[in-house]
C-alpha positions in Angstrom: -21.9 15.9 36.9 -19.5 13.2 37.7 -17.8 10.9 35.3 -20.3 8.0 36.6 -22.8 9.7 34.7 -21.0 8.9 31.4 -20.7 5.2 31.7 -23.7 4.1 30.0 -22.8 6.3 27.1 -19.3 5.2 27.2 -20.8 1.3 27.3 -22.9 2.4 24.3 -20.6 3.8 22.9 -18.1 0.8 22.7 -21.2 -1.9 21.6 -21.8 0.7 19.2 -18.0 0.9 17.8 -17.4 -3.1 17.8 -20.5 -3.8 16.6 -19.8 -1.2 13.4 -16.3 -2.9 13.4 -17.9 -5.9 13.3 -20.7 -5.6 10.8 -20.4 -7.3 7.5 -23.8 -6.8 6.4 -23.3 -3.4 5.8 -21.4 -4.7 2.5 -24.8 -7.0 1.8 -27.2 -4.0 2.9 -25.5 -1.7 0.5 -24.9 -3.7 -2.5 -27.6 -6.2 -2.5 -30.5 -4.2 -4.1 -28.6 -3.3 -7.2 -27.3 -7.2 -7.1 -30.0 -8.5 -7.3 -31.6 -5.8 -9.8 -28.5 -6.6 -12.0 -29.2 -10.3 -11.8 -33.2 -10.1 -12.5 -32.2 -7.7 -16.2 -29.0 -10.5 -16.4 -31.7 -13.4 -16.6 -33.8 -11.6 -18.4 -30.9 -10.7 -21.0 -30.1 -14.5 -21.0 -33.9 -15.8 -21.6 -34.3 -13.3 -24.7 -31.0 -14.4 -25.8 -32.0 -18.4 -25.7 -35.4 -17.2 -27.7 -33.2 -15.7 -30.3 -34.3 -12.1 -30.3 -33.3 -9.5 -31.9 -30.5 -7.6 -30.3 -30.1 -10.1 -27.4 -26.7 -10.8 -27.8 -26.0 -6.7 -27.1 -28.2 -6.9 -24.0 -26.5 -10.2 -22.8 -23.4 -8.4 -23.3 -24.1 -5.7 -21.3 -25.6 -7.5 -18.7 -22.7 -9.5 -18.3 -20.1 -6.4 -18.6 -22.6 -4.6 -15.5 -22.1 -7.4 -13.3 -18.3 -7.2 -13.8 -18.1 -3.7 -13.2 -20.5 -4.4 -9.9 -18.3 -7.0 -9.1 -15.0 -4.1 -9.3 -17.3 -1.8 -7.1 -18.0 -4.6 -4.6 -14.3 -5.2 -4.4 -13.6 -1.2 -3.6 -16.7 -1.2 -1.2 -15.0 -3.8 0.6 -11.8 -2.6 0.7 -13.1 1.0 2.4 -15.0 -0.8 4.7 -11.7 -2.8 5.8 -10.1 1.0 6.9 -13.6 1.9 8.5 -13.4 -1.6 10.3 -9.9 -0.6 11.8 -11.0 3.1 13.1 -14.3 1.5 14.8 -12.0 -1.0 16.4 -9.2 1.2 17.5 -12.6 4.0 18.5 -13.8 0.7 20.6 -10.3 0.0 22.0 -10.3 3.9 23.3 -13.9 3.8 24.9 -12.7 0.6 26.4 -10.1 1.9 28.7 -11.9 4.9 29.0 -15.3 2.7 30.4 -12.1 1.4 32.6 -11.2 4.8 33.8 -14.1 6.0 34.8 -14.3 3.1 36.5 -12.1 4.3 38.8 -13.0 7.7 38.9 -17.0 7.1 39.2 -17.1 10.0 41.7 -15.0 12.1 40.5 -16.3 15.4 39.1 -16.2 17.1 35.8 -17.5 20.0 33.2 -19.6 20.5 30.7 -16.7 19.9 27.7 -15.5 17.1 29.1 -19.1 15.6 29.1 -19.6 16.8 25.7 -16.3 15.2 24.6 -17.4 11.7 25.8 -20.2 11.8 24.4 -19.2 13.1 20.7 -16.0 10.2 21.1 -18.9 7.4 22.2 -21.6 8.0 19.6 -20.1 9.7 17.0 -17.6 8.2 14.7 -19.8 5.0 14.0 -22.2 6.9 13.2 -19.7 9.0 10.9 -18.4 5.9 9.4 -21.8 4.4 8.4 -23.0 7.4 7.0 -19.6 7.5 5.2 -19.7 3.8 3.6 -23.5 4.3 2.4 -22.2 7.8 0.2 -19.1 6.3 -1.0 -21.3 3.2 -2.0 -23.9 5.7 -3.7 -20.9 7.9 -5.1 -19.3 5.0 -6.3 -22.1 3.2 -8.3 -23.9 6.2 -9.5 -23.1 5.7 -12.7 -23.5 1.9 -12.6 -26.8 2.6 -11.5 -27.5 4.7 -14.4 -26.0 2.0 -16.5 -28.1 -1.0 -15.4 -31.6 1.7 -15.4 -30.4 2.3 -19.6 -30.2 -1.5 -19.7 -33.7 -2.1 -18.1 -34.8 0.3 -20.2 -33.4 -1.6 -23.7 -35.1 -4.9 -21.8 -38.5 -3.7 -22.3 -38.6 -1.5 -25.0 -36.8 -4.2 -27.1 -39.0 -6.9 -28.8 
């Protein structure tokens, strides 16, 4: 095996490491379907509330607290994702000059471990990092989730 053999990987492995630096949407991806749950049940809340059923004011309350704490979680989310964005950038940085090394040492030979190295440092802390936002999201709104499932469940079993 010479280090030649790694480029690709390497090249992968930086597109792979901006690209997680650079991706927003994984905020949108991971909040977006409890959002927009929340804001269905909110509307919902609000219309009962307008037609002057009973309890509606409770529901409209809790709706309205639920989005503020989702509002707290997106906050946090974003803030983890910040320190996730600067590993995957400085990971990028690395694979960078390394893509530039081997470069220059296209020919040169080299063992198993070193192979398996460059490839664990090319593919695997984005992968680490996504895997890491999507559980801390999940962790983190566990009990927001239960929350806004009681509150669906007051929606329709109210009058």
């Amino acid at each position: 095996m010479t280090l030649g053999d790694f480029s690709s990987v390497v090249q992968l492995g930086v597109g792979l490491h901006a690209g997680t630096a650079l991706l927003e949407a994984i905020t949108e991806l991971a909040e977006s379907p409890l959002s927009r749950r929340l804001s269905r049940l909110y509307k919902i809340a609000e219309t009962k509330l307008k037609h002057q059923r009973p309890g509606a004011q409770d529901l409209y309350d809790q709706a309205s607290d639920l989005i503020g704490d989702l509002e707290v979680k997106k906050v946090q989310f974003f803030n983890e994702y910040k320190i996730v964005v600067e590993v995957n950038g400085a990971v990028a940085i690395v694979l960078a000059l390394l893509l530039a090394l081997i470069s220059f040492l296209f020919s040169e030979t080299t063992n198993f471990v070193i192979g398996l190295m460059i490839n664990l440092l090319s593919l695997g802390p984005a992968s680490v990092s996504l895997l890491f936002l999507l559980s801390r999201w999940n962790s983190n709104t566990a009990h927001l989730r239960d929350s806004v499932e009681a509150l669906h469940q007051r929606l329709f079993n109210a009058v």
